[in-house]
BALOBA-1460 file (C-alpha; in Angstrom, 3 decimals):
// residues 193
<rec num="1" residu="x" x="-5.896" y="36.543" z="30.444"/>
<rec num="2" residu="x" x="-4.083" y="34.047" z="32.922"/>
<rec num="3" residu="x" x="-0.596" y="34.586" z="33.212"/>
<rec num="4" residu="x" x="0.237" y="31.709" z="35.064"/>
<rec num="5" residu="x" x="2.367" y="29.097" z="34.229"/>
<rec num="6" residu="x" x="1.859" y="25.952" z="32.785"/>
<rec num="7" residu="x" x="1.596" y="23.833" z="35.371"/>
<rec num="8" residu="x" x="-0.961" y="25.583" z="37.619"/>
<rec num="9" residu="x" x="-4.962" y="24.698" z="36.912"/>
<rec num="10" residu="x" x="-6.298" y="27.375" z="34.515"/>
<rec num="11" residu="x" x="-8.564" y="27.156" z="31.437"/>
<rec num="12" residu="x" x="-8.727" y="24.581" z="28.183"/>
<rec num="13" residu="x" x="-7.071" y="26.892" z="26.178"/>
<rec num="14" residu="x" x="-3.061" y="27.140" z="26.206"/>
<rec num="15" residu="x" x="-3.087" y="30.649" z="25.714"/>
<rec num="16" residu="x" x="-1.843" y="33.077" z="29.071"/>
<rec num="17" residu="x" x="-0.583" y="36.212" z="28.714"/>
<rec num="18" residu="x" x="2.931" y="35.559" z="29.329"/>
<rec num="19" residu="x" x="4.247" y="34.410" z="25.796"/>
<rec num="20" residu="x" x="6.876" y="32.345" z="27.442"/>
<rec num="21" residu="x" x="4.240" y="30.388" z="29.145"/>
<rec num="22" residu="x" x="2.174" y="30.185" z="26.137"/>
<rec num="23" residu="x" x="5.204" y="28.824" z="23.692"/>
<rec num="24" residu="x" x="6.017" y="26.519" z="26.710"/>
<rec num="25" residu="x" x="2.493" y="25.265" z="26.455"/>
<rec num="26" residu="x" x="2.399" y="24.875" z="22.469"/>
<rec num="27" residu="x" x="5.370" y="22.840" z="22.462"/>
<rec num="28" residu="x" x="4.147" y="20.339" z="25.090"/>
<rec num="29" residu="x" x="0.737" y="20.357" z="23.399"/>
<rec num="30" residu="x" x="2.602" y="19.273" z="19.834"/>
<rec num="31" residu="x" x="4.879" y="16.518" z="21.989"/>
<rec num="32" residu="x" x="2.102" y="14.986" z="23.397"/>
<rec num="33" residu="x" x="0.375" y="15.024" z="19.835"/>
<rec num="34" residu="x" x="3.711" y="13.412" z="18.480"/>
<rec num="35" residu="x" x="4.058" y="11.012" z="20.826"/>
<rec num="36" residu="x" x="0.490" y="10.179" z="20.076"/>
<rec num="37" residu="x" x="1.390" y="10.203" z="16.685"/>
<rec num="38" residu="x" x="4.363" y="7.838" z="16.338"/>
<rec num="39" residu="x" x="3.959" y="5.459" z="19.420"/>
<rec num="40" residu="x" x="1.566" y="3.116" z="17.533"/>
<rec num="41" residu="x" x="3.850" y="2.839" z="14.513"/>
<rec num="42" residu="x" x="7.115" y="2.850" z="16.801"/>
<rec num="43" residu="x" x="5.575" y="-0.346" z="18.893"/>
<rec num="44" residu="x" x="4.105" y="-2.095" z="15.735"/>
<rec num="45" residu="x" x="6.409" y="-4.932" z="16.042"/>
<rec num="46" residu="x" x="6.460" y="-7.314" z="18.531"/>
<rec num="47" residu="x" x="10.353" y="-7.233" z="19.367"/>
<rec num="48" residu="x" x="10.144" y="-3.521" z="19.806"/>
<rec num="49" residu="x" x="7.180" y="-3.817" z="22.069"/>
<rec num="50" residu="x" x="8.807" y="-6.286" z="23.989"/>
<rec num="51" residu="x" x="11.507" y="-3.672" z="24.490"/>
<rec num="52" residu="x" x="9.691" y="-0.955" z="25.377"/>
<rec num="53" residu="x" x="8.166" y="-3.577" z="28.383"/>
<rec num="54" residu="x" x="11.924" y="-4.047" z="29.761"/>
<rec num="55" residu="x" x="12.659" y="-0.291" z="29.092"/>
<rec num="56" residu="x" x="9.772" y="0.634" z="31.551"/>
<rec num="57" residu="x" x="10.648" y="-2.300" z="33.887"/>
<rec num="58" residu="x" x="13.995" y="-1.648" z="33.858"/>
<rec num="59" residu="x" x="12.977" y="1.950" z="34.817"/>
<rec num="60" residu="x" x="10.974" y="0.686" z="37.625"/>
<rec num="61" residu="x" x="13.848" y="-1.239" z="38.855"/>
<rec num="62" residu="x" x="15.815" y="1.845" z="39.184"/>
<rec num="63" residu="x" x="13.414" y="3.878" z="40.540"/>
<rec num="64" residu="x" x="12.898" y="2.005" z="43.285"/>
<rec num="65" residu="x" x="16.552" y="1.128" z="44.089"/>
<rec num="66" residu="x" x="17.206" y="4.566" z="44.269"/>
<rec num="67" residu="x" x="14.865" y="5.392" z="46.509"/>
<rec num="68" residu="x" x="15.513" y="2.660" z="48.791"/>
<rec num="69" residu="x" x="19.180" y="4.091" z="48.861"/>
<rec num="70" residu="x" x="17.947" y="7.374" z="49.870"/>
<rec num="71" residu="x" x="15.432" y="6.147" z="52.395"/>
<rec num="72" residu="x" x="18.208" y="4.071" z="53.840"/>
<rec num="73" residu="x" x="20.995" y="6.712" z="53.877"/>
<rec num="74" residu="x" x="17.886" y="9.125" z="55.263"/>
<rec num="75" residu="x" x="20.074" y="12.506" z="54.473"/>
<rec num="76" residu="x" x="16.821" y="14.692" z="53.900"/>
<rec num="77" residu="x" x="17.820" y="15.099" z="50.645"/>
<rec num="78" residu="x" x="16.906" y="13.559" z="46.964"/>
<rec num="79" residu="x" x="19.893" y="12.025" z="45.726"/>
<rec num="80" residu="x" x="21.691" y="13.287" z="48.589"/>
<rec num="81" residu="x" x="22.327" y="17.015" z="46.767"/>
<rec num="82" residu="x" x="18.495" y="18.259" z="46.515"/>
<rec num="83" residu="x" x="16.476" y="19.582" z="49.602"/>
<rec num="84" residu="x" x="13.373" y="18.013" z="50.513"/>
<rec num="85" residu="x" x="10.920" y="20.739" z="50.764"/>
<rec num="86" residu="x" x="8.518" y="21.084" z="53.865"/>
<rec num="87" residu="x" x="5.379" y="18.896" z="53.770"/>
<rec num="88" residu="x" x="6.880" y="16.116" z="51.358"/>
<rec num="89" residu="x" x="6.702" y="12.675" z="51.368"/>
<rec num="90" residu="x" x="9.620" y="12.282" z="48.651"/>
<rec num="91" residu="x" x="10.624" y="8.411" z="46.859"/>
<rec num="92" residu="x" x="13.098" y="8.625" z="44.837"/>
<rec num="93" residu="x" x="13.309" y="11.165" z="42.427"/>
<rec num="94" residu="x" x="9.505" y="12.178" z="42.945"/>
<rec num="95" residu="x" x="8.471" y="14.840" z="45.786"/>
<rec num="96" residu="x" x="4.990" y="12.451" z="45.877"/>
<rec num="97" residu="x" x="5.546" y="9.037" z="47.009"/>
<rec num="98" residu="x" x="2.194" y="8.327" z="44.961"/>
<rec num="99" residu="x" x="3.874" y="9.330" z="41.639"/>
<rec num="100" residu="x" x="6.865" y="6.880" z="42.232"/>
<rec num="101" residu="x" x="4.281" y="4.168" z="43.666"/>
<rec num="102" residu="x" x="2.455" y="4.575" z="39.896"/>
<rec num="103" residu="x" x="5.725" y="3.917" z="38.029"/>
<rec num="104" residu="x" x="6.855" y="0.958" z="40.560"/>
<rec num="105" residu="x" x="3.476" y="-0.549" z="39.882"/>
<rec num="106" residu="x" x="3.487" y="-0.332" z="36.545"/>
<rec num="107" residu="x" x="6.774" y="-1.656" z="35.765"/>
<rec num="108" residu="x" x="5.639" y="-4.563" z="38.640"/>
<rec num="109" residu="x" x="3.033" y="-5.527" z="35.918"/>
<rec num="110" residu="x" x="5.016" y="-5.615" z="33.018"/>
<rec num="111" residu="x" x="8.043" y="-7.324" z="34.884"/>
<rec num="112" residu="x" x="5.038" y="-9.869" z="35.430"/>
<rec num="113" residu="x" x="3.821" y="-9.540" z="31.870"/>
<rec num="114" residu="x" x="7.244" y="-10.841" z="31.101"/>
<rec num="115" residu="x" x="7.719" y="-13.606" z="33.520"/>
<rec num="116" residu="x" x="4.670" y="-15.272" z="32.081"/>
<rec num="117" residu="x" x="5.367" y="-14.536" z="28.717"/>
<rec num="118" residu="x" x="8.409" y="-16.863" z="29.293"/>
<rec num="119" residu="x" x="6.175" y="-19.938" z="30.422"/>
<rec num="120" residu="x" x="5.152" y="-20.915" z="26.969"/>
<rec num="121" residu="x" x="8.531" y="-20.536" z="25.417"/>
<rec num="122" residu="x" x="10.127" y="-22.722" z="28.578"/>
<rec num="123" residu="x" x="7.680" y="-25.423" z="27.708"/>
<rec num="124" residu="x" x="8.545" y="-24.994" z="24.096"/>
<rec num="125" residu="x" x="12.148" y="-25.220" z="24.966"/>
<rec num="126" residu="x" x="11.479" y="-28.184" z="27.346"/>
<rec num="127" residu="x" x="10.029" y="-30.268" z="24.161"/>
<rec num="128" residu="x" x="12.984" y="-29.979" z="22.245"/>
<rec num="129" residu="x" x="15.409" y="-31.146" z="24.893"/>
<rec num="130" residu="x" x="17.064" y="-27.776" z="25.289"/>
<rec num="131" residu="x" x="18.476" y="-28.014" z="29.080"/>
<rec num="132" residu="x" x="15.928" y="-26.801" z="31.768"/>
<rec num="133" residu="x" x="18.347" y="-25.595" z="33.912"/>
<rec num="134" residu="x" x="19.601" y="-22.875" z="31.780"/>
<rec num="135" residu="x" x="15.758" y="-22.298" z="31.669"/>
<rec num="136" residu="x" x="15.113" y="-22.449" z="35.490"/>
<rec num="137" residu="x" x="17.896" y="-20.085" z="35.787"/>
<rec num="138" residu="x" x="16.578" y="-17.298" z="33.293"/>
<rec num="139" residu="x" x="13.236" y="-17.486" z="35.128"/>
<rec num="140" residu="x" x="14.800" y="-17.239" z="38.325"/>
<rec num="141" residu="x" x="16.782" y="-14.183" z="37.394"/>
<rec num="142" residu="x" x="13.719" y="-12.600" z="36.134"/>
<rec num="143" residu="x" x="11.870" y="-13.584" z="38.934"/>
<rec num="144" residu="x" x="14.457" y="-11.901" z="41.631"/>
<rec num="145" residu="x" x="14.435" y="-8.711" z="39.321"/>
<rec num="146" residu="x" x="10.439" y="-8.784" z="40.098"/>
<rec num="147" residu="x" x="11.133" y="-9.031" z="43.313"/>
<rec num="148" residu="x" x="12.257" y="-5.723" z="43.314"/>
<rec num="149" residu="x" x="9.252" y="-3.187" z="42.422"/>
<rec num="150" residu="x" x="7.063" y="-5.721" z="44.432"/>
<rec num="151" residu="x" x="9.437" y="-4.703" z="46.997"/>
<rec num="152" residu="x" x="9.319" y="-1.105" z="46.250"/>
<rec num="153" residu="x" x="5.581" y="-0.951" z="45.955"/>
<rec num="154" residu="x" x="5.264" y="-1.767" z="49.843"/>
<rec num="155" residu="x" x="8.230" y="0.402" z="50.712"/>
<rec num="156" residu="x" x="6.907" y="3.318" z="49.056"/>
<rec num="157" residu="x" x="3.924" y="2.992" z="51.916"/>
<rec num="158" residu="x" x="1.033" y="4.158" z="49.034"/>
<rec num="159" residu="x" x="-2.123" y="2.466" z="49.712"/>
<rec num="160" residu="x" x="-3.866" y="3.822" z="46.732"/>
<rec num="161" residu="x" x="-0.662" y="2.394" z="44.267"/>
<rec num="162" residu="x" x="-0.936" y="-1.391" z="46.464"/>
<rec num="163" residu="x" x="-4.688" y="-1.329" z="45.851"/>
<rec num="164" residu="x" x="-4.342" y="-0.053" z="42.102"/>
<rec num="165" residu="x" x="-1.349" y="-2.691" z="41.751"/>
<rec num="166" residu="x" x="-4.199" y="-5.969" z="43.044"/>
<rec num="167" residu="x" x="-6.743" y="-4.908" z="41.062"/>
<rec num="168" residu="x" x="-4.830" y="-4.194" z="37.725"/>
<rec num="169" residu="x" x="-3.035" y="-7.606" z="38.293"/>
<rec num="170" residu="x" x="-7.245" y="-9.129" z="39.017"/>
<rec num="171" residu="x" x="-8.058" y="-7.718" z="35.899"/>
<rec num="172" residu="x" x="-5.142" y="-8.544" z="33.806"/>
<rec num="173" residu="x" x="-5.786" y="-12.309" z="34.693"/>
<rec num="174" residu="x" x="-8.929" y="-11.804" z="34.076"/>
<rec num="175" residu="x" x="-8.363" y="-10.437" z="30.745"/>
<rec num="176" residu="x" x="-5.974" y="-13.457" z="30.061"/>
<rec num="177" residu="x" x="-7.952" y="-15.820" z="31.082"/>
<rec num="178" residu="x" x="-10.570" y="-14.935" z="28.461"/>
<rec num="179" residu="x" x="-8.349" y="-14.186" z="25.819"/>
<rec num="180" residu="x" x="-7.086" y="-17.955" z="26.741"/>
<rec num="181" residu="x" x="-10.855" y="-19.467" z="25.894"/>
<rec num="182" residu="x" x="-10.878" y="-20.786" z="29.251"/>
<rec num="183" residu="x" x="-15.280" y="-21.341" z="30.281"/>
<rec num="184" residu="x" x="-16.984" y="-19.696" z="33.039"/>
<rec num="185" residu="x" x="-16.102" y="-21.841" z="35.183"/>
<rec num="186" residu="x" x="-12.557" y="-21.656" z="35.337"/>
<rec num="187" residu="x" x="-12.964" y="-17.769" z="35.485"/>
<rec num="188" residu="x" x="-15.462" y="-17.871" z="38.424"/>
<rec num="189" residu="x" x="-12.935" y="-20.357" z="40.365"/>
<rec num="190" residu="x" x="-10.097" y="-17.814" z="39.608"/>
<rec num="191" residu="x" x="-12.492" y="-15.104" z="41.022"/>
<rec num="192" residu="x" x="-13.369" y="-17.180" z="43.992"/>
<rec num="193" residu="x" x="-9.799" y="-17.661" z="44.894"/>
């Protein structure tokens, strides 16, 4: 028996001797297997995908806005109301500067995801004499909102999210650059560089 709660290390099975604890556990164990469930059928579509991506980078946005409020204000508090406990290194709404840096990075790589999944419409656009500066100034816009979880990621001070962030964006161009039939050479000069 393990009456601890849910969130403390314990055994593979949910069960604890608190029935609270155990009902909590149940119920995240079915949302996670719902979430599993539905999530490829929800993001089947490519317009609901693409909203997800700005629903996460949007997130990331935020995130890290609010935390550079709060670092700037420095009250010792999370949104100004919450106490910081003792041996914290809060960001945000996270106690863990690590668990922000993971969500700025992420939404860094899909805000990125979207910036170049705007190239090949732009040139599209170009072609058929659509003006380029209403184009130049989407991009731009997009580009400054980047700017912002790039930002975050270095003012969040998490070496482990900045390496994570170089290598997923490595292996992402990687990844694109094979999908894009490119030869070995082109990859290997990439790599190089």
């Amino acid at each position: 028996l393990n009456p601890g709660t849910v969130l403390e290390p314990k055994g593979l099975l949910p069960f604890t001797a608190s029935r609270h604890e155990t009902g909590r556990m149940l119920l995240l164990m079915w949302a996670c297997a719902g979430l599993l469930w539905a999530a490829p059928r929800v993001l089947a579509e490519p317009a609901a995908s693409r909203r997800f991506v700005w629903l996460v980078f949007s997130l990331g946005i935020l995130v890290t806005l609010i935390g550079l409020i709060d670092d700037a204000r420095g009250s010792g508090a999370i949104y100004g109301i919450r106490p910081i406990p003792y041996n914290s290194s809060p960001f945000s709404p996270y106690l863990n500067r690590d668990h922000a840096a993971s969500i700025v990075a992420m939404a860094a790589l899909l805000g990125a995801g979207l910036w170049l999944s705007r190239l090949p419409r732009f040139a599209k656009d170009v072609g058929l004499g659509r003006r380029v500066t209403d184009l130049v100034a989407q991009q731009l816009v997009l580009s400054l909102l980047l700017a912002v979880p790039v930002f975050g990621l270095f003012a969040i001070r998490s070496r482990g999210a900045l390496l994570g962030f170089v290598f997923a964006a490595g292996a992402a161009a990687l990844g694109g650059f094979a999908a894009g039939g490119l030869n070995q050479i082109s990859m290997a000069a990439f790599a190089v560089m």
